[in-house]
N, C-alpha and C positions, 0 to 999 in steps of 0.2 A: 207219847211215842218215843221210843231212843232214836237215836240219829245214830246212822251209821257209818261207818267206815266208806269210804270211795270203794266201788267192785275190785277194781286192780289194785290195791291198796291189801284188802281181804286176801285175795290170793297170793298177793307176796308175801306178807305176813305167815300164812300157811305153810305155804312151799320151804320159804325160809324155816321157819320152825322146825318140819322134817327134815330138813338139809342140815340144818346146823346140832340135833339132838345126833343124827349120824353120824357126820363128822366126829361129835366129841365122843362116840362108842369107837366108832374105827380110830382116831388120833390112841385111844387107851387102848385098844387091844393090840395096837400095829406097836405101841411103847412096850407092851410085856410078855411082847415073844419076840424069838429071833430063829422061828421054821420059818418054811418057807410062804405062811399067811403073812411074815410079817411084807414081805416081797408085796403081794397081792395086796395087802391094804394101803402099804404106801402108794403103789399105783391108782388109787383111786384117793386116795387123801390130797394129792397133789392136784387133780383136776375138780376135784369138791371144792376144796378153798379158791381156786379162782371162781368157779360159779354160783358160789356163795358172793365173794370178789364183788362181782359184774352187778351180782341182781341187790346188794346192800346199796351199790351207788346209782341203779335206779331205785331201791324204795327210798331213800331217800331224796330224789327229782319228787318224786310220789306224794310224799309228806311235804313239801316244800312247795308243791303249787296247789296241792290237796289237802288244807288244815284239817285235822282228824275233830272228828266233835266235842264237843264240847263235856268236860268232866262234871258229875253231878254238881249242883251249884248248892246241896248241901254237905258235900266231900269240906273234908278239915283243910285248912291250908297246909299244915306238915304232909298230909297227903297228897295233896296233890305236888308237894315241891318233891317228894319221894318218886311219884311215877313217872313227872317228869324227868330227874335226872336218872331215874333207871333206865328210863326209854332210850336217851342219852346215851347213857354209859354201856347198851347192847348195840347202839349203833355205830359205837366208835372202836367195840370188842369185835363183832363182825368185818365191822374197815380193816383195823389193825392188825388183827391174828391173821389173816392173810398175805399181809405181809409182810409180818412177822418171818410168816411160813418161808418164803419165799428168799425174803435176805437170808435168813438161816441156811437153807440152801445153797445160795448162792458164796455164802463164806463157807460153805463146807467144802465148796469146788462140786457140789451133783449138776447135774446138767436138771435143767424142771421139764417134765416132757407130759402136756396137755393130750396129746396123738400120737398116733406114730408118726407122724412127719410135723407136732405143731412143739416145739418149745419157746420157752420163754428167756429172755434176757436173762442175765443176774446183774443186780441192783443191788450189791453189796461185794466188794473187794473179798478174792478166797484172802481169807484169813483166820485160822482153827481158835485164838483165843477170843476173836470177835463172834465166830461160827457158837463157843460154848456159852454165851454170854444171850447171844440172840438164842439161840435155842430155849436156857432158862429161861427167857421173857416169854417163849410162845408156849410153854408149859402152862408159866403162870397164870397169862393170860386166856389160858383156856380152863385151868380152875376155875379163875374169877367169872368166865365163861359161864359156865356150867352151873356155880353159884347165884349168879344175875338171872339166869335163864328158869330156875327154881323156886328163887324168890319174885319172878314177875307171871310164872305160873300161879303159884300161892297166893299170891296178891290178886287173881284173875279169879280164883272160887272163892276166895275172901268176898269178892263184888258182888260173886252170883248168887251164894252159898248164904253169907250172912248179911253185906248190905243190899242185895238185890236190888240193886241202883239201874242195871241197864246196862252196865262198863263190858261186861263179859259179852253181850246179845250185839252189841256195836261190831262187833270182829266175829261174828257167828254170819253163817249161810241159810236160806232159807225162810218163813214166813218170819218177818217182823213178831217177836212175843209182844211187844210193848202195842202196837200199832196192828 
């Protein structure tokens, strides 16, 4: 039988995946226009990232009192050292890029407006050569984004596809295959 994921665990995982494959559509279309979509995507890019923000540092409370099951115990060790530090390194891309977002903002002088009446602090001094600096980083960072996020797909029908291990049915919904 695979062991699966904690229920709320499942759900974040999902949620987050649609929120953050958005993001990184809206983050590129809002960069390669300058109509008036780009206005409109900003506006919702800026309250994405924080609730991306919120729900990365609960999945991870999530993962942290809820250890995720266990990886095939015929998985290679280079494997498993790979998906653990990719697991990793989506968790600290998710943390980071947000506020990345956000100092960027904040050294650019924008005001961050969550609502209409909810903004956010800036957490970063205006300052336009810090502002072009943080910006590069949160570009990057949502390359590397994008790239992590493709190769932990891949890696996810790599499981089902060719080692049919279980790894992919662990974060699925629905009747247990293995069980």
């Amino acid at each position: 039988m695979t062991e699966r994921f904690w229920l709320p665990a499942r759900i974040l995982h999902w949620l987050m995946a649609i929120l953050v494959i958005a993001m990184l559509f809206i983050g590129a279309g809002m960069v390669s226009t300058v109509s008036r979509t780009h206005e409109w995507l900003f506006a919702i890019h800026k309250p994405l990232g924080f609730i991306i923000f919120v729900l990365v540092i609960i999945r991870l409370i999530v993962r942290l009192v809820h250890k995720p099951p266990p990886l095939p115990a015929d998985m290679p060790a280079w494997m498993r050292h790979a998906a653990t530090l990719s697991h990793w390194l989506l968790y600290a891309l998710m943390f980071f890029l947000p506020l990345l977002g956000w100092s960027t903002l904040s050294a650019a002088g924008y005001p961050i407006q969550l609502a209409p009446h909810v903004h956010l602090p800036p957490i970063a001094p205006h300052n336009l050569a810090l502002y072009t600096v943080l910006r590069d980083a949160h570009g990057f960072g949502a390359y590397l984004l994008f790239f992590t996020y493709l190769a932990h797909l891949g890696a996810a029908l790599f499981h089902h596809l060719v080692r049919k291990d279980g790894v992919l049915a662990s974060m699925l919904f629905g009747k247990n295959p293995a069980g």
